[in-house]
N, C-alpha and C positions, 0 to 999 in steps of 0.2 A: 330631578326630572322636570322639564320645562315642559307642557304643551300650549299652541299659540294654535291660531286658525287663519288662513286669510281668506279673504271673499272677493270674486272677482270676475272676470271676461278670461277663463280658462283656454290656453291654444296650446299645444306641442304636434309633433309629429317624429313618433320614437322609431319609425322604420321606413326605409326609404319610398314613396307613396308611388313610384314609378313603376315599382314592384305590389307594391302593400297599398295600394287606394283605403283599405278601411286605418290605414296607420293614423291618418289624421285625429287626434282628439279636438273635441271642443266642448265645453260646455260655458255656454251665455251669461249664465251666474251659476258659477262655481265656488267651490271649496275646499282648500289648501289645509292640509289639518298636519303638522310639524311638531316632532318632539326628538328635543335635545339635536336639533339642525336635521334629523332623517324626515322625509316625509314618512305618514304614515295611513293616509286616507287619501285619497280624491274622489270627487263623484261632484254630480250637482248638490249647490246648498240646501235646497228645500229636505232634499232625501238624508243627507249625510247629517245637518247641523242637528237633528233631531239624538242622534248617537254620542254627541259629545254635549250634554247639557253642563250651562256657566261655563265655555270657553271660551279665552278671551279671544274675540274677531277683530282683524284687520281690515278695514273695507278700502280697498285701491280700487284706483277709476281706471278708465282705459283697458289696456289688454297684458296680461301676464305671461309669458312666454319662457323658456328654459334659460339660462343666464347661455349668451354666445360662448364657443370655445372655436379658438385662434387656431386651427391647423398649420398655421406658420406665419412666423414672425420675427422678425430682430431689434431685441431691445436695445443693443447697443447703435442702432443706426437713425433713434428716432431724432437726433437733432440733427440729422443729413436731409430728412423729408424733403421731397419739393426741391431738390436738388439740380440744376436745368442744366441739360446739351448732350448728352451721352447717352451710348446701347449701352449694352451688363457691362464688356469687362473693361472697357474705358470709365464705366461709369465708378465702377470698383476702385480702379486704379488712382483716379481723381479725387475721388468724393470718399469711398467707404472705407480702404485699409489708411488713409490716415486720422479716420473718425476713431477706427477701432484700435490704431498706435496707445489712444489719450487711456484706453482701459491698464494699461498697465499702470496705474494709479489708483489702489485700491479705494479711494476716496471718492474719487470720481465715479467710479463704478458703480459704488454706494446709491449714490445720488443719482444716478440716471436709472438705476433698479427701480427704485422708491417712486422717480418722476414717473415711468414707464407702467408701473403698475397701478397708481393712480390715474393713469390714462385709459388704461383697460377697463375697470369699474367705472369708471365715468363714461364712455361708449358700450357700457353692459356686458364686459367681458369678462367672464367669473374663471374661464380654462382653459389653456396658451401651452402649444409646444413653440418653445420660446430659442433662437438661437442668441446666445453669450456672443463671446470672443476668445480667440486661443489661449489668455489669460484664466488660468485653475481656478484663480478669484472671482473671476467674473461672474463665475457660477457661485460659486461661496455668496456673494452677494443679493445676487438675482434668487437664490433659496432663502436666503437669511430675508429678507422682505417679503417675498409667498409665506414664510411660515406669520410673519407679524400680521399679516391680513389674514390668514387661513385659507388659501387661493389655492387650487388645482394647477400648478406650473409643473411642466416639463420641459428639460433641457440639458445639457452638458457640453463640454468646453467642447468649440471648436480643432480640428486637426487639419493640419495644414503646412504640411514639414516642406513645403515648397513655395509657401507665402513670401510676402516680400520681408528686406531685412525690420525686426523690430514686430515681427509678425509671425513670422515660422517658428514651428517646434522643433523636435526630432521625432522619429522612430520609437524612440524610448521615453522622453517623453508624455510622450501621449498615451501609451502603454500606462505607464506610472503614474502620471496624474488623472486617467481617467480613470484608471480600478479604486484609485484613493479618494475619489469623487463621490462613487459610486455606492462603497464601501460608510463612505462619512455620510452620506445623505440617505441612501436607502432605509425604507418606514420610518422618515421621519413629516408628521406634519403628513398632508395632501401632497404630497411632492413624487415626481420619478425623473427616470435618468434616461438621456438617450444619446449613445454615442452618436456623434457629430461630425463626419466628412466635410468640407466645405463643398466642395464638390471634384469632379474625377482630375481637374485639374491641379489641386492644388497638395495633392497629396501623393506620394510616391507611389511602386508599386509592394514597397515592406509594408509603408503605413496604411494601406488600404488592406493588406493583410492583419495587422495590426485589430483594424477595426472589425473584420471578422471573428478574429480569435477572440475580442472581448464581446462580441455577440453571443458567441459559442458559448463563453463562459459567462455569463450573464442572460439569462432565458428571459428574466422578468423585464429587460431593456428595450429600448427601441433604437433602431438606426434611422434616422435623421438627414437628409441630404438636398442637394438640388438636382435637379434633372429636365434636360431635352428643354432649356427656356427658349434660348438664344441660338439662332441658325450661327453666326460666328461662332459661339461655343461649341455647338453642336458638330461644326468642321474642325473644330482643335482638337474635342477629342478624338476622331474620328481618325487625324492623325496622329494621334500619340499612341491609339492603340489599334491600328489597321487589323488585328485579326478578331476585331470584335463583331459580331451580328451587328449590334448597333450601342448606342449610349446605355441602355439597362444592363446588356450583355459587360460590359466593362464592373460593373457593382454585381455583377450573378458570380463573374468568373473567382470575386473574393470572399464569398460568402455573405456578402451585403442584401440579398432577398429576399425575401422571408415577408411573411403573417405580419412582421411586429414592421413593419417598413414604410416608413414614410417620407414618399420624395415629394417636394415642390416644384410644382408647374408642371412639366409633361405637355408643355406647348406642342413638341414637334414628334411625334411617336411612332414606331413603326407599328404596323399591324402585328407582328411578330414580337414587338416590346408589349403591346398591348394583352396579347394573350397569356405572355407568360406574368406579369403582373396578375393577370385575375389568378393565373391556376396559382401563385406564391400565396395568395391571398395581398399583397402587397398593395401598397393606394397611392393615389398623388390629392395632395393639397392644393386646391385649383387658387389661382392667384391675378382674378383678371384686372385690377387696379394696379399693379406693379407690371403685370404683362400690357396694359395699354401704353403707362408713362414710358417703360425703356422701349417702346417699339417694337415688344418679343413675338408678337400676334395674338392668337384665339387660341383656346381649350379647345379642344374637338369633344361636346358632351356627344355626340353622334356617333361615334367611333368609340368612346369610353362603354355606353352603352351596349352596341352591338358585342363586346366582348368580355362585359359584364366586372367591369372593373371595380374597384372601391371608390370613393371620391368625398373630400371633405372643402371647406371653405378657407381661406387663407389671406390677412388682410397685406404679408409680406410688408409691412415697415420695416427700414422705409423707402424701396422702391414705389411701396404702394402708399397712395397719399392722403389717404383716411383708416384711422382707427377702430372707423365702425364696422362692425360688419353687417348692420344692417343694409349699410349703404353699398357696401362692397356685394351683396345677395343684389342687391340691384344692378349694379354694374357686370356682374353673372349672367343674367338675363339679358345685357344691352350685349356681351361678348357673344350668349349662345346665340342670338337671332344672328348676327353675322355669320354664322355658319347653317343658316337655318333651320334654329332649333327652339321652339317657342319654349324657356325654361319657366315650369307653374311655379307659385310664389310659395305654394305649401312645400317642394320639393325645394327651394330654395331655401326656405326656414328649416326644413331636415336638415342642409348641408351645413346649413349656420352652426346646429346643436347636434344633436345624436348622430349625423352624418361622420360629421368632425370626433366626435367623441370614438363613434365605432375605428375611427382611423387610430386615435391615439389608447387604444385599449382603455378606455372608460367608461365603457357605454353602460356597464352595470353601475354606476356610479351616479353619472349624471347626462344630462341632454334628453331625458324626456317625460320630466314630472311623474315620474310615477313610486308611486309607492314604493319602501326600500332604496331608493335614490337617495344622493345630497341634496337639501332644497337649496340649489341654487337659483335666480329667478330673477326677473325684469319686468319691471312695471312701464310699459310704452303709452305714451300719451297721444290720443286719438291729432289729438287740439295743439301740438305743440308750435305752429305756426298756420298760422290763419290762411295759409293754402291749401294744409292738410285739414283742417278742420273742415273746411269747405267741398273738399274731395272728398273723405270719406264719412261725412253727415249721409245717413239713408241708405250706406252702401249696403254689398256682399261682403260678407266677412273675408270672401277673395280679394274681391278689390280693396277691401280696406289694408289687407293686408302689404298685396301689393303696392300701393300707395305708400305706405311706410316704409318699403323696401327703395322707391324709386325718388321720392320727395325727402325722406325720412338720410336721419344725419344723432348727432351726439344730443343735440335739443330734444329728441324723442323720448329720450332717457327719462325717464321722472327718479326709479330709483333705482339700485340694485342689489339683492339680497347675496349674502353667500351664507349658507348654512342656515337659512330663517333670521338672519341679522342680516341689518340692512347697517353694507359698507358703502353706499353711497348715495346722497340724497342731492338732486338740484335746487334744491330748495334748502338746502344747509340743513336741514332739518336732523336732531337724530331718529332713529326709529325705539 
């Protein structure tokens, strides 16, 4: 039995503050009290440190925060990043199904798991629903390097029996390697599984059936997909499947909706996709750094809202062209005001963590420092460039906050804990 302490500029916010105003926690100087990776205390120091006489303390400067969790991401696309001239499925055609060809090389795969996830800790990202490639390995990989870190990943092989050739599956397939996925990784490590559509294009109407039945038969799973990015997409499915309500109704009609469901983007949505989303309990991973670069538009948080929908944060590599999500919470904010929607930075930082977490069924687990949680956790640095130092010297813990959201980038980072071990230090340092 290990207990550690850390002392600090405590912030989370474990429920959506738009609803819940008192969700926000804070305390100025706080304390962290961790045994064997579970928190097991929080309160202010002065009150709490008294309860745990001779523990050893950790005193970090700056501000402590919940470790980010990625509502959507693709590890296999991170060396496409910054990829210039094309919308989604031009940009797909071009740029990403020949990135994701190279994954049928379990070597490579390897190696861009390992690069990928060292990228996440290093922009403070401890929990990623993470999209692979239609390759069974891909996943084999991208798990076998979460469990070497101790990382909260979720993910499963892409499905896509109408991908291009050197990309597609079949039917059976996907059937067969996704229950044997499933089966080989479930409670193993921090790890879970989420069947995988690429989206309603790229997969038949068996293998979209396919993916319901292993929903059906898999309760503890998540469905995974894209939705309503791209107005050109949005008119292809449109024609493929004329008798649909609209793009959600295509995923309702095969059992794809559900509690456990998480679609990215939800750019273009009807009011009627809107609703039945909230009543599914179903959410989208909002994705405004990959919806600005392909040209897909804005989130409607206006419209999310009025119909009471779920919603987490999503940095989408690598359409989207930063890793961080701090910085991606800012770019949030620069998307909602274009629909005029002043997005607070405290509700921003929910979406970053516990927002994100309640989307990928974690939220008992981690995203909001509390007691019985994983200490996962980040140390952000007031001072990390002398703009932001300048900015938020004297502030509101709002505006500091903010400031970090809007200025703030992977330099912010000082360290990042997972389980009260610190997996990453900018200072090379270990902990």
């Amino acid at each position: 039995m290990i207990i550690r302490g850390f002392r600090g500029e405590l912030l989370s916010v474990s429920r959506d503050p738009h609803h819940h105003p008192d969700a926000i926690r804070h305390e100025p100087d706080g304390l962290l009290v961790v045994e064997d990776g579970i928190i097991i205390a929080r309160g202010d120091y002065q009150t709490l440190a008294p309860r745990y006489p001779g523990l050893a303390i950790d005193h970090l400067s700056g501000l402590i925060v919940p470790g980010f969790i990625d509502a959507h991401v693709h590890y296999a696309q991170m060396d496409h990043i910054a990829s210039h001239g094309e919308q989604l499925l031009d940009w797909l055609d071009r740029h990403i199904f020949p990135a994701e060809k190279a994954f049928a090389d379990r070597t490579h795969a390897d190696r861009t798991a390992n690069l990928f996830l060292d990228e996440l800790l290093r922009n403070g990202t401890t929990s990623a629903l993470v999209f692979p490639t239609v390759h069974a390995h891909s996943v084999d990989a991208l798990f076998d390097a979460a469990l070497d870190r101790n990382m909260r990943i979720l993910s499963g092989k892409i499905l896509m029996d109408l991908g291009p050739e050197g990309l597609a599956d079949t039917v059976d397939s996907a059937r067969d390697e996704s229950d044997a996925l499933i089966r080989r990784w479930r409670g193993r490590g921090r790890l879970g599984y989420a069947v995988t559509p690429r989206f309603a294009l790229t997969s038949s109407d068996a293998q979209l059936q396919v993916a319901g039945a292993l929903l059906a038969d898999h309760p503890d799973v998540l469905l995974h997909t894209h939705l309503a990015e791209n107005l050109r997409e949005c008119a292809a499915v449109a024609d493929r499947f004329p008798t649909a309500h609209d793009y959600l109704d295509v995923y309702d009609r095969f059992g794809l909706v559900g509690d456990r469901s998480v679609f990215a983007h939800g750019v273009h949505l009807s009011d009627r996709a809107c609703t039945r989303l909230a009543e599914s309990g179903a959410g989208i991973a909002i994705c405004p750094s990959s919806n600005l670069f392909l040209g897909s538009g804005f989130f409607d948080f206006g419209q999310a809202d009025a119909h009471g929908v779920r919603i987490g944060l999503g940095t989408d590599v690598g359409a989207g062209t930063s890793f961080s999500l701090l910085h991606t919470a800012g770019l949030a904010y620069q998307a909602a005001l274009s629909r005029h929607y002043p997005l607070d930075p405290f509700r921003a930082l929910y979406l970053a963590t516990a927002g994100s977490a309640v989307l990928l069924h974690i939220d008992d687990r981690v995203g909001g420092l509390e007691p019985g949680q994983e200490a996962d956790f980040v140390q952000l640095d007031y001072a990390a460039t002398p703009l932001l130092a300048r900015r938020t010297a004297n502030a509101t813990l709002a505006d500091r906050l903010f400031a970090l959201q809007i200025l703030g980038d992977d330099r912010v980072i000082a360290r990042t804990y997972i389980m009260g071990q610190c997996a990453w230090d900018r200072q090379g340092i270990a902990s």
